[in-house]
LOLUMMAR-468229 format. One line per field, with one value per residue (C-alpha): residue in three letters; residue number from 1; x, y, z. Coordinates in Angstrom, 1 decimal. Example, Ala and Ser with C-alpha at 12.3 -4.5 7.8 and 13.67 -1.06 7.14 Angstrom:
BEGIN
r: c(Ala | Ser);
k: c(1 | 2);
c1: c(12.3 | 13.7);
c2: c(-4.5 | -1.1);
c3: c(7.8 | 7.1);
# end
This chain:
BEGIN
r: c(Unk | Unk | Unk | Unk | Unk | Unk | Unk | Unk | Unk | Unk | Unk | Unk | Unk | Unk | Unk | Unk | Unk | Unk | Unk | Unk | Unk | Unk | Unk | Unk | Unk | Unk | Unk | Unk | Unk | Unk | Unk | Unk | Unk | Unk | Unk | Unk | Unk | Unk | Unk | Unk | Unk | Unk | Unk | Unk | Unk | Unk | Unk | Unk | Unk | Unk | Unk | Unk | Unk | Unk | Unk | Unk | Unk | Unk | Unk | Unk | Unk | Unk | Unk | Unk | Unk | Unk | Unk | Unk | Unk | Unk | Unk | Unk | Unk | Unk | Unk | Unk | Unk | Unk | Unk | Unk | Unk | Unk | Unk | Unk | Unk | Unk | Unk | Unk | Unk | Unk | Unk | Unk | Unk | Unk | Unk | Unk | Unk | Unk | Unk | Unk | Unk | Unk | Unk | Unk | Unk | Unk | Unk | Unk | Unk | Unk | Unk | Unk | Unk | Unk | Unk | Unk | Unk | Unk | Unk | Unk | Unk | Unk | Unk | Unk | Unk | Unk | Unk | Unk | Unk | Unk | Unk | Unk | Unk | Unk | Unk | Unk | Unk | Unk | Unk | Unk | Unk | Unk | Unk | Unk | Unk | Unk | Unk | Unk | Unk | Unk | Unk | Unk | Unk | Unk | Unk | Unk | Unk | Unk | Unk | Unk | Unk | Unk | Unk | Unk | Unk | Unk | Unk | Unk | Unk | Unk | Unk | Unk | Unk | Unk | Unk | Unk | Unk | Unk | Unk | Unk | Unk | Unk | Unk | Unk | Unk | Unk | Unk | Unk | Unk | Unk | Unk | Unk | Unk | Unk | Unk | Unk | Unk | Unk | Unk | Unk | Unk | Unk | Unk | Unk | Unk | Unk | Unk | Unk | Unk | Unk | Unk | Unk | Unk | Unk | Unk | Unk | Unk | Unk | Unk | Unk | Unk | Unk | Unk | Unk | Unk | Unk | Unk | Unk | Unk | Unk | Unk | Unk | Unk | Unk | Unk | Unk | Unk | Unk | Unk | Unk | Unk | Unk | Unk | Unk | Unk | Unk | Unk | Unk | Unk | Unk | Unk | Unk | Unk | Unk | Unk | Unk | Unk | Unk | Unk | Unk | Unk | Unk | Unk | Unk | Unk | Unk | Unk | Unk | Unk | Unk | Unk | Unk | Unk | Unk | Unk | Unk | Unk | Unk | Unk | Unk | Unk | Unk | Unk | Unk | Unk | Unk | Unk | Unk | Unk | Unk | Unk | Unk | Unk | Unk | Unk | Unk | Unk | Unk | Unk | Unk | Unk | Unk | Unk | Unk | Unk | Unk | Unk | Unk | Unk | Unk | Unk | Unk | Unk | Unk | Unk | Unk | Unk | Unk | Unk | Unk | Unk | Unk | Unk | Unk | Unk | Unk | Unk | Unk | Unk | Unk | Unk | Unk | Unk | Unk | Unk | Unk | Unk | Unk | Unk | Unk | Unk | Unk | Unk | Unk | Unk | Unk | Unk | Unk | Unk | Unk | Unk | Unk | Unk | Unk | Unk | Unk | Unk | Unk | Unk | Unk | Unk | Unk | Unk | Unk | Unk | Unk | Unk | Unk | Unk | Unk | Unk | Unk | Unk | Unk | Unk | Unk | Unk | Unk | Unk | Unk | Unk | Unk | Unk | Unk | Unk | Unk | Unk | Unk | Unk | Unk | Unk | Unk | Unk);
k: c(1 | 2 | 3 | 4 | 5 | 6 | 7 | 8 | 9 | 10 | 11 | 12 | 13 | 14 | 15 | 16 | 17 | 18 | 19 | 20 | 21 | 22 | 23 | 24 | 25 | 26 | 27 | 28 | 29 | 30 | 31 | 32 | 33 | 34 | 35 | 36 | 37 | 38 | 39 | 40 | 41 | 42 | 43 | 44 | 45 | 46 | 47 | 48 | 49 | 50 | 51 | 52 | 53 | 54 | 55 | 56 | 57 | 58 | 59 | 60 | 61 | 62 | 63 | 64 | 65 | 66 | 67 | 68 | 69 | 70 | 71 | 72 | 73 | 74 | 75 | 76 | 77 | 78 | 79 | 80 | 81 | 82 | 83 | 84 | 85 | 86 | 87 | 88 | 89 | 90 | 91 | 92 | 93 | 94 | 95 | 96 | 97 | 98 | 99 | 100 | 101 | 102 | 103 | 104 | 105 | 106 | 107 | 108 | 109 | 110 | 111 | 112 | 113 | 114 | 115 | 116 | 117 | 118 | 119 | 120 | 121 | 122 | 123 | 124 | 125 | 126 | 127 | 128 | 129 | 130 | 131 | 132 | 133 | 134 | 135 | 136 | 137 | 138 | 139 | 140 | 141 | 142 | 143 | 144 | 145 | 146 | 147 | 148 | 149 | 150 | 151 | 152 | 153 | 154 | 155 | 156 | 157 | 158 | 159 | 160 | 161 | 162 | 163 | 164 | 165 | 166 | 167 | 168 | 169 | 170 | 171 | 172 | 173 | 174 | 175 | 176 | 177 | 178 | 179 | 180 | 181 | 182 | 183 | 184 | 185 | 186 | 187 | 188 | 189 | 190 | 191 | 192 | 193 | 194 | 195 | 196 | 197 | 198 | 199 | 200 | 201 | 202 | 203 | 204 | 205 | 206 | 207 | 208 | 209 | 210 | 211 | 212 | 213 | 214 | 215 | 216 | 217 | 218 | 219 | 220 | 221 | 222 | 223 | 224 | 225 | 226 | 227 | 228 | 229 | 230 | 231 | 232 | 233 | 234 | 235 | 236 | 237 | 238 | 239 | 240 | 241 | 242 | 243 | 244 | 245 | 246 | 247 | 248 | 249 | 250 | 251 | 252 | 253 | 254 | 255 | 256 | 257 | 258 | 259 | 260 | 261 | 262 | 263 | 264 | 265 | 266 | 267 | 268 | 269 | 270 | 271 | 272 | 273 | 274 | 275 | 276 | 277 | 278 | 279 | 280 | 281 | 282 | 283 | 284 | 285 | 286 | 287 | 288 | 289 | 290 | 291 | 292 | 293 | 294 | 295 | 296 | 297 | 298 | 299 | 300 | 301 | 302 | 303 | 304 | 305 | 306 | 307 | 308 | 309 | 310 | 311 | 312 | 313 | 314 | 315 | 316 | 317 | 318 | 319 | 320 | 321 | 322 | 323 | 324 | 325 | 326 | 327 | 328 | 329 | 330 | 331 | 332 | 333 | 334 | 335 | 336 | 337 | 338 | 339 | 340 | 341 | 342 | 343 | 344 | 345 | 346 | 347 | 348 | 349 | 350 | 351 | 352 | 353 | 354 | 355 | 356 | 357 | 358 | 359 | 360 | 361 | 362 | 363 | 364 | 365 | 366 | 367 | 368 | 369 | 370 | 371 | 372 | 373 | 374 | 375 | 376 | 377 | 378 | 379 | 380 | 381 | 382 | 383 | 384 | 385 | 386 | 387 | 388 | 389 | 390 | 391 | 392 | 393);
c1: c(-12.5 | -10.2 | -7.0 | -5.3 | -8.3 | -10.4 | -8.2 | -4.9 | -4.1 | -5.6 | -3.4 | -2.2 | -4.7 | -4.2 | -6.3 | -3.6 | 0.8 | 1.3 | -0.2 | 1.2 | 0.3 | 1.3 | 0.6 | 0.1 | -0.2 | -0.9 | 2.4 | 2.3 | 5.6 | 6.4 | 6.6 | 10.1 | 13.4 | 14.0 | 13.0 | 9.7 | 9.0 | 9.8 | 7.9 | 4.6 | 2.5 | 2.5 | 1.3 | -0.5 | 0.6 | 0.9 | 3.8 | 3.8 | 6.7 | 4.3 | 1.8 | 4.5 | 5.1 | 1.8 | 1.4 | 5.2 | 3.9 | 0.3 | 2.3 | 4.5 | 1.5 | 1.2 | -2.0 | -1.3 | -3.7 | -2.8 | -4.3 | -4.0 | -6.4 | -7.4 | -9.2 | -13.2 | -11.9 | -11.1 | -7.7 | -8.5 | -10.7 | -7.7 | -5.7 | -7.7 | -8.7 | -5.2 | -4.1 | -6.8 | -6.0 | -2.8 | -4.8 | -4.2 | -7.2 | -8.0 | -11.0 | -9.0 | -7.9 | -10.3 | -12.0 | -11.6 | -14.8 | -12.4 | -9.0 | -7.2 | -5.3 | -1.6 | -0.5 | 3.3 | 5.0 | 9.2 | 11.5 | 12.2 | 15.5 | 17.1 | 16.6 | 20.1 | 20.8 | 21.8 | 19.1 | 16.1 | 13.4 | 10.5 | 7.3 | 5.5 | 1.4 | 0.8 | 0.9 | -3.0 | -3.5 | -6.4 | -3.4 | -1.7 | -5.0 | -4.0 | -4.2 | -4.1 | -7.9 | -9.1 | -7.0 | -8.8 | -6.6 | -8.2 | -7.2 | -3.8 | -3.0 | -4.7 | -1.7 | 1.5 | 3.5 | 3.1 | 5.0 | 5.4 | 8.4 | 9.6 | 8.2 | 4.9 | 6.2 | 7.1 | 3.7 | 2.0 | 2.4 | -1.1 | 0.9 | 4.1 | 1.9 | 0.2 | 3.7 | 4.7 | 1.7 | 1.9 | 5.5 | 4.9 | 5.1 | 2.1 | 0.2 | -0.2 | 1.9 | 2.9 | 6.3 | 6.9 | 9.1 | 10.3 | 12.1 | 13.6 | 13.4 | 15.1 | 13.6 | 14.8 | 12.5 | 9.7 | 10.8 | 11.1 | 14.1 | 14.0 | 13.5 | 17.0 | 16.1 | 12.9 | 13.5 | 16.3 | 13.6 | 11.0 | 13.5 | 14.6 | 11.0 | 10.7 | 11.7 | 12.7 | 14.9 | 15.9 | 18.2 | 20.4 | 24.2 | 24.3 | 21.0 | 22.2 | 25.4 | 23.1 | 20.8 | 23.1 | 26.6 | 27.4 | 29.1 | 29.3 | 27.1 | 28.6 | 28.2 | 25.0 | 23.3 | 25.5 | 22.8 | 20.4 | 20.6 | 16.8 | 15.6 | 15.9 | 17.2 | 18.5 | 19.1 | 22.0 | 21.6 | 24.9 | 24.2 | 26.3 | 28.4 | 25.5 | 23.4 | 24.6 | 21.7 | 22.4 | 20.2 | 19.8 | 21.1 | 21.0 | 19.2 | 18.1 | 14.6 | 13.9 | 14.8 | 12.4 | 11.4 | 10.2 | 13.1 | 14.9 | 18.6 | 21.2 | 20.8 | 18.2 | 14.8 | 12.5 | 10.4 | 7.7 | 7.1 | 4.5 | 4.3 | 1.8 | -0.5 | 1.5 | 2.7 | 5.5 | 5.9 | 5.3 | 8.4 | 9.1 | 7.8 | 10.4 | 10.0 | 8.5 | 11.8 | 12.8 | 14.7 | 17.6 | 19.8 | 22.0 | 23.3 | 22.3 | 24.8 | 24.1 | 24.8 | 26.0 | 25.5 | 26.6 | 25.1 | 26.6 | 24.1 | 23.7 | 24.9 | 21.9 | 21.1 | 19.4 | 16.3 | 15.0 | 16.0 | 12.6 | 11.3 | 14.3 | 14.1 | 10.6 | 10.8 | 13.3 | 11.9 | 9.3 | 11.2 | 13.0 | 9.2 | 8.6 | 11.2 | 10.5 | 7.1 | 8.0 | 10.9 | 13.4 | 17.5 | 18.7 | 20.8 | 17.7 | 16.0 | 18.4 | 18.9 | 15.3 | 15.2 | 18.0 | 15.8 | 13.0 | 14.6 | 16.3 | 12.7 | 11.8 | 15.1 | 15.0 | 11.6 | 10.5 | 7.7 | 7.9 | 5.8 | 6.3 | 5.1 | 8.1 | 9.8 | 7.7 | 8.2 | 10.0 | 12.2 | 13.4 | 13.8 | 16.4 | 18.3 | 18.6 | 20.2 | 23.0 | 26.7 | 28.0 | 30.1 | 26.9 | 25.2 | 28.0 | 28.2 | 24.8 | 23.7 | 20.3 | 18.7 | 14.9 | 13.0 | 14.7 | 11.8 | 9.6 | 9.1 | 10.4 | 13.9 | 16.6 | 19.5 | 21.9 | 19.6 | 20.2 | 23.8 | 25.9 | 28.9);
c2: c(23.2 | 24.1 | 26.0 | 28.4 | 30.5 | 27.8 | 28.0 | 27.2 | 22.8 | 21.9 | 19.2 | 15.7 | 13.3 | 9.3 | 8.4 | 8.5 | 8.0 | 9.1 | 11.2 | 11.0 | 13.8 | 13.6 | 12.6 | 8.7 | 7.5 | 4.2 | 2.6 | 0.4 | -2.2 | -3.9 | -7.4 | -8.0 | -5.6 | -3.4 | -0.4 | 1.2 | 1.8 | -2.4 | -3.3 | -5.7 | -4.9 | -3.9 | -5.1 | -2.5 | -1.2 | 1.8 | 4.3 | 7.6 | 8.3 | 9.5 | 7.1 | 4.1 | 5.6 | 5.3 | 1.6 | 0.7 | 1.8 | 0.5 | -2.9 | -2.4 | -2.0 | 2.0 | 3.5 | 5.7 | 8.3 | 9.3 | 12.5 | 13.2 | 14.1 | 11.4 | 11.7 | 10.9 | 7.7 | 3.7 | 4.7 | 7.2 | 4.0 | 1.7 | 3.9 | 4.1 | 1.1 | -0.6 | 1.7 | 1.4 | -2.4 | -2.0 | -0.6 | 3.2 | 5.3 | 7.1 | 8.9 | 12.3 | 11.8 | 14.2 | 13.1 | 15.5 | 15.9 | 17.6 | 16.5 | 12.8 | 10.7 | 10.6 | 7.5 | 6.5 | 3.9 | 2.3 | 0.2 | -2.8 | -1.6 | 0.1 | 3.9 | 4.3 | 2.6 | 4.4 | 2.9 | 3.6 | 5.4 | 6.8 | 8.4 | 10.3 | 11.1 | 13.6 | 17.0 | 18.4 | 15.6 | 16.1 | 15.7 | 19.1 | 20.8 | 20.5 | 24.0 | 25.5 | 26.1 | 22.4 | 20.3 | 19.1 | 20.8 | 19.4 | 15.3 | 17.0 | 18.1 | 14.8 | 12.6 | 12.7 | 12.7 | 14.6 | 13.4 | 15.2 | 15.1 | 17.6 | 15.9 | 17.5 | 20.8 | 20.5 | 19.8 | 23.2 | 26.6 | 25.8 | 22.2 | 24.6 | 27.0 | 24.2 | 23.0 | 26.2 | 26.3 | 22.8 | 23.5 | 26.8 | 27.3 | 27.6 | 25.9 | 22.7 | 21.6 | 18.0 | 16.8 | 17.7 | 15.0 | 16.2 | 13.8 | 16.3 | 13.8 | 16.0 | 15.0 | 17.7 | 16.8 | 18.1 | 21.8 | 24.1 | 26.3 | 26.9 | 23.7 | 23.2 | 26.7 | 26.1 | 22.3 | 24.1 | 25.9 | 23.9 | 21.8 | 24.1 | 24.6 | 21.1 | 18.8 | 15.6 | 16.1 | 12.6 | 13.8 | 11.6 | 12.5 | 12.4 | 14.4 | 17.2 | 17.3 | 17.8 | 20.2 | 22.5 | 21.5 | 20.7 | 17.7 | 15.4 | 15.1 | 17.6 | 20.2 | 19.3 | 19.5 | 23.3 | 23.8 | 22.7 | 23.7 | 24.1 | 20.7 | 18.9 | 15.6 | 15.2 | 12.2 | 12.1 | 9.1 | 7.8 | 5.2 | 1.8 | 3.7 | 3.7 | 7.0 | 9.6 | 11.0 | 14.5 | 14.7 | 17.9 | 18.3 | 21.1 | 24.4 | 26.0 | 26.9 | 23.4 | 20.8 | 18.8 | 15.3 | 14.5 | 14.2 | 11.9 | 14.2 | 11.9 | 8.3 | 7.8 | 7.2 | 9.7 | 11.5 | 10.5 | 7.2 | 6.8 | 2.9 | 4.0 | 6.4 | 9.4 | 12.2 | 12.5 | 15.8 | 18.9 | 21.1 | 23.7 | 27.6 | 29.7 | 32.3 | 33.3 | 33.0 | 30.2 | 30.5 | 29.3 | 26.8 | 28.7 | 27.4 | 23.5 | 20.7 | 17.6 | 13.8 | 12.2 | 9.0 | 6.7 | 3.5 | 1.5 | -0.2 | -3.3 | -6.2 | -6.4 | -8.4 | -6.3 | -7.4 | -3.7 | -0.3 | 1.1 | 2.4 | 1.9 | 5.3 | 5.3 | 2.5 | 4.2 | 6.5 | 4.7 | 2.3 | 5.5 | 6.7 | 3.5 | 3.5 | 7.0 | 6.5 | 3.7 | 6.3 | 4.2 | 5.6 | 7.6 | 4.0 | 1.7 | 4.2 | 4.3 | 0.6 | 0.2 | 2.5 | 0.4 | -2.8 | -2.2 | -0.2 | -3.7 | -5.8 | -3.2 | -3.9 | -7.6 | -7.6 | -6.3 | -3.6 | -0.4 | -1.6 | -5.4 | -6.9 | -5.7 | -8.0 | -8.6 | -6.0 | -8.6 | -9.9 | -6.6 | -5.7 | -9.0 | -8.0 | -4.4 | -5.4 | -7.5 | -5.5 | -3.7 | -6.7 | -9.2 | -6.1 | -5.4 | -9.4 | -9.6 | -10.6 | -10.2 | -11.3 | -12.4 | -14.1 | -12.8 | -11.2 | -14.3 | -14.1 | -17.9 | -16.8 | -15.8 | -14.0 | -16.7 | -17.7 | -14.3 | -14.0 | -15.4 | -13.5);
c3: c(30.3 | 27.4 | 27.9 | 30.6 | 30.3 | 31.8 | 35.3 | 36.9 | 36.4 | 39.4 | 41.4 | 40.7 | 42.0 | 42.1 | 39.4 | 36.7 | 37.0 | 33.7 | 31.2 | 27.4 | 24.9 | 21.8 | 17.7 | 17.2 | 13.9 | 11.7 | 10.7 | 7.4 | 8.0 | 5.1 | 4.4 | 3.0 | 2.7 | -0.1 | -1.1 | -0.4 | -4.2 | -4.7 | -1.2 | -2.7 | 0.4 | 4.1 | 7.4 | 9.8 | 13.2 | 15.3 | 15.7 | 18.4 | 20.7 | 23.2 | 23.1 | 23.0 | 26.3 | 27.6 | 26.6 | 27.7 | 31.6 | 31.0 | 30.7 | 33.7 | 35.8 | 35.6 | 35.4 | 31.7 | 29.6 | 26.3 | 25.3 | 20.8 | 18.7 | 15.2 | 12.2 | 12.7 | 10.0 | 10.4 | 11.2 | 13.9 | 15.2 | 14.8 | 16.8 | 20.0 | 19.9 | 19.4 | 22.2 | 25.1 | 24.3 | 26.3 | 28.9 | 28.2 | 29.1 | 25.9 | 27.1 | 26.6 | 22.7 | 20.4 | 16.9 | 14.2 | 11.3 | 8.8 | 9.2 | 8.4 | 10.8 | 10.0 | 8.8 | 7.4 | 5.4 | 6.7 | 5.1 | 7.2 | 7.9 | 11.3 | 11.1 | 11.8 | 8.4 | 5.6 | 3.3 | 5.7 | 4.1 | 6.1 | 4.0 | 6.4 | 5.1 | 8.6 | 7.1 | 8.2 | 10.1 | 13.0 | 15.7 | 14.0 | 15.1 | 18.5 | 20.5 | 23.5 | 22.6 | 22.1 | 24.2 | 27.4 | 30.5 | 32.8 | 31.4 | 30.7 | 34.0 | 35.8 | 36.1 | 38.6 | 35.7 | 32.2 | 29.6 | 26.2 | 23.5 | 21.0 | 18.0 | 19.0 | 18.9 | 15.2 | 14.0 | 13.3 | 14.9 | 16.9 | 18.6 | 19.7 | 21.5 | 23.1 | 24.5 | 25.4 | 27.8 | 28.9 | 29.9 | 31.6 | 35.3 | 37.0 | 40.4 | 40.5 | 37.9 | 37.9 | 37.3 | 33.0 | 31.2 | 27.8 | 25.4 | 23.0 | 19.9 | 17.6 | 13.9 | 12.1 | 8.8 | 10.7 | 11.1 | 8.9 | 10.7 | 14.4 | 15.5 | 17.5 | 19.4 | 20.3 | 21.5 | 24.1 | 25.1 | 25.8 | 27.4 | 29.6 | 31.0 | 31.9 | 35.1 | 33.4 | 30.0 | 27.9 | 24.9 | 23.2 | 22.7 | 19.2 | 18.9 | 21.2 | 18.5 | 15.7 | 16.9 | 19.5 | 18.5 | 21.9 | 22.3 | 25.3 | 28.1 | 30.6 | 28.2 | 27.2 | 31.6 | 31.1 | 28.4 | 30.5 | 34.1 | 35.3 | 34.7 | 38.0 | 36.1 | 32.6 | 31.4 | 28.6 | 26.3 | 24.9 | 22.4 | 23.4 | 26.3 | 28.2 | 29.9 | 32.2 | 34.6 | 36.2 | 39.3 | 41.5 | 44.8 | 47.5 | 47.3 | 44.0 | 42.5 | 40.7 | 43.5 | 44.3 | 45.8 | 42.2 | 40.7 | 43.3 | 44.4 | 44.7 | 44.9 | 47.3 | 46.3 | 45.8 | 48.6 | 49.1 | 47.3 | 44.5 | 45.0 | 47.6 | 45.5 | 47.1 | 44.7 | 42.7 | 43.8 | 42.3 | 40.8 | 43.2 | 42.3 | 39.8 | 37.9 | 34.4 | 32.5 | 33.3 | 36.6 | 37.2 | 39.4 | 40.9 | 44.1 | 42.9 | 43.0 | 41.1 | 41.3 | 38.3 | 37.9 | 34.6 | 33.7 | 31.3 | 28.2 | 28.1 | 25.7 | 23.3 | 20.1 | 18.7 | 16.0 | 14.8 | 16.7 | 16.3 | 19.8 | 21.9 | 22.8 | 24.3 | 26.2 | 27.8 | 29.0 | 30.3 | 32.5 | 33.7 | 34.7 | 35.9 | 38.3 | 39.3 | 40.0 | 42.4 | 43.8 | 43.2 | 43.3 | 39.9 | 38.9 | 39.0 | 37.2 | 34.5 | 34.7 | 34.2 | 31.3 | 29.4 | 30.1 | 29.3 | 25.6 | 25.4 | 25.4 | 22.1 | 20.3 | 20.5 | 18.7 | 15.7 | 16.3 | 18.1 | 21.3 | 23.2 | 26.6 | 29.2 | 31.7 | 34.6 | 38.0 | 39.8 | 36.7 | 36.0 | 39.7 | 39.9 | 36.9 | 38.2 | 41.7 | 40.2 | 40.7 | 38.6 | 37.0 | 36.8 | 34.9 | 32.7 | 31.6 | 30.7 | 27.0 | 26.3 | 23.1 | 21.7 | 24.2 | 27.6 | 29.1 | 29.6 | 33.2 | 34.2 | 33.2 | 36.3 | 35.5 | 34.8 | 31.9 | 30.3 | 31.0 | 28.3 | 28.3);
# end
C-alpha cells in the first residue's frame, strides 16, 4: 500500500514509539580545521535530522523506524546499515536503481561560525524521489508518534506533496511532530510560507527563536505560539535562555491527551504500551483553537561546554519525545530535551550514546536552583556519575 489512495492510516499499534521520515545522508568530516578547499582528507559518518532522531530514542530505549529512500550504491548501504546499528528498524527505507544517495562535505567548525562552510552533493538524490506515490503508508502511519521536519519539504515538489499528506487530518492519525528546521539554502522562494503551513497542520511544533525571526519576522516566543495556534504544544527554542513550551488546556479542536495540557503527565501513559493519543478530529483548513487556554512553561538551558554544535537540535527533540512517550509533565520533557541536546554538544559528531533513563531521570528532578548550577561538559553522561559529579558551578 502506497499513498492515500491505498486507504485511511490505520491506527497506532505498539509495535513502533516513533517513526522518523526523512532524507539521511553520508557526511565526510574532515580531519583538521581550515578551509574545505585546504582540508587533505575526510573521515566518513552520517548526517539526517530525522534519522538522528530515530537513533537518539533507539538509544534511550524507544522502539524507532526510519522511513527514507537511498541510492541502490555503497553509500545507500552505509546508510542503513550505520543506522539499523543503533537499533532503528529500517525495514521501511526504499532503494532507488537510478538516483544517487546524497552525500555532503563540513568544515570542522560550529555551523554558527562565520567561517562554516557546508557543500551539500543531494540535488537528485533517490530521497528527493520521495512521493505521496512511493512511500510506504502503511510503515508511515505504524508508530504512536510521526516525526517529520521541514527540511524534507524543501527537497523537490514530489517530497512537499508527501508532507502535505502526511500532515493532513484524517482517521487514525497519530500524534505529528514537525521540527520546522528552516534552511533557507534549500528553497528556492516560498519556503518560510510553506513551513507555517505545514506547521500549523501538526500536533508537536519545535522552532527555534532565531529561526522563526528569519523566516516569519516574528520575534519572541509569544508571538511566535500567535502564529501557531492549532498545534497542541509548541515548543519555542531560545538559544542559551533556555525553551519555552506552550501546552493546550481546556476545550478547543486540537486538545488532546497526547500532547500532555498543563503539567501533568500525559493521559494515558505510553510507558505501558498504551497510546499516545490521537489528535482530536478538526477540520480541512486547519481548524482552529478557539476557546483553548495554554500553559506556559520556561525551562532554562543548561551550562554546557560545548565541543561541536552539530545535532543539538535533534537530540532535542528527541528527549522531548522521550519524555512524552513516557507521559511525563511539559518541564521534564523540556528538561529532557536540553539533556539529551547537551550529550550531542559535548562530543564531536552529530549522534552519541545518551545518559542512561535513570541518570537523566535524577538530573531532571533536581530544583530549579540545583538545575540552574549545573555544568556539564565531555564525559558527563557515563552512567556511574550522580549529580554532584556534574555540578561544578
Amino acid at each position: 500500500m502506497s499513498g492515500p489512495a491505498a486507504g485511511t492510516a490505520r491506527a497506532a499499534d505498539a509495535t513502533t514509539d516513533v517513526v522518523c521520515l526523512g532524507e539521511s545522508m553520508v557526511t565526510f568530516l574532515p580531519s583538521q580545521p581550515g578551509r574545505l578547499a585546504d582540508v587533505p582528507s575526510f573521515g566518513r559518518g552520517i548526517g539526517g535530522a530525522e534519522s538522528n532522531v530515530a537513533c537518539a530514542l533507539a538509544a534511550a530505549g524507544h522502539r524507532a523506524a526510519w522511513v527514507g529512500r537511498v541510492g541502490a550504491d555503497g553509500f545507500g548501504d552505509h546508510l542503513v546499515e550505520t543506522i539499523g546499528g543503533y537499533g532503528v528498524d529500517t525495514s521501511a527505507v526504499r532503494r532507488d536503481p537510478d538516483r544517487p544517495t546524497g552525500i555532503y562535505f563540513r568544515t570542522a567548525t560550529d555551523r554558527g561560525a562565520g567561517a562554516h562552510e557546508v557543500a551539500y552533493y543531494r540535488a537528485g538524490s533517490a530521497a528527493s524521489a520521495m512521493s505521496p506515490a512511493n512511500v510506504p503508508y502503511e510503515e508511515v502511519f505504524a508508530g504512536r508518534v510521526l516525526h517529520l521536519s521541514g527540511i524534507t519539504a524543501a527537497l523537490s515538489a514530489d517530497c512537499l506533496e508527501l508532507l502535505r499528506e502526511l500532515t493532513a487530518p484524517r482517521p487514525g492519525r497519530p500524534l505529528v511532530s514537525f521540527d520546522v528546521n528552516h534552511r533557507p539554502h534549500l528553497w528556492r522562494g516560498g519556503g518560510a510560507s510553506v513551513l507555517l503551513e505545514l506547521a500549523r497542520r501538526c500536533d508537536l511544533v519545535f522552532v527555534g527563536e532565531d529561526e522563526a525571526e528569519e523566516a516569519w519576522g516574528i520575534v519572541g516566543a509569544e508571538a511566535i505560539r500567535a502564529a501557531l495556534p492549532e498545534p497542541s504544544v509548541v515548543v519555542v527554542k531560545r538559544g542559551s535562555a533556555g525553551a519555552t513550551a506552550f501546552s493546550r488546556l481546556g476545550p478547543g479542536p486540537r486538545s488532546s491527551n497526547a500532547g500532555g495540557a498543563g503539567n501533568g503527565p500525559a493521559s494515558p501513559s505510553t510507558e505501558g504500551g498504551g497510546t499516545v493519543g490521537a489528535p482530536a478530529s478538526r477540520s480541512a483548513d486547519g481548524g482552529g483553537a478557539e476557546g483553548a487556554l495554554d500553559t506556559v512553561t520556561p525551562v532554562p538551558a543548561l551550562h554546557v561546554d560545548v565541543v561541536a554544535a552539530v545535532g543539538a537540535g535533534d537530540a532535542f527533540a528527541a528527549g522531548f519525545l522521550s519524555a512524552t512517550l513516557r507521559g511525563l509533565p511539559v518541564r521534564d520533557r523540556v528538561r529532557h530535551g536540553h539533556l539529551m541536546a547537551a550529550a550531542v554538544l559535548t562530543v564531536p559528531g552529530d549522534l552519541t550514546e545518551p545518559p542512561t533513563r535513570d541518570h537523566a531521570d535524577r538530573l531532571v528532578a533536581l530544583d530549579d536552583e540545583a538545575w540552574e548550577r549545573l555544568r556539564l561538559g565531555p564525559g558527563w553522561t557515563a552512567a556511574d556519575r550522580a549529580p554532584e559529579e556534574v555540578r561544578t558551578s
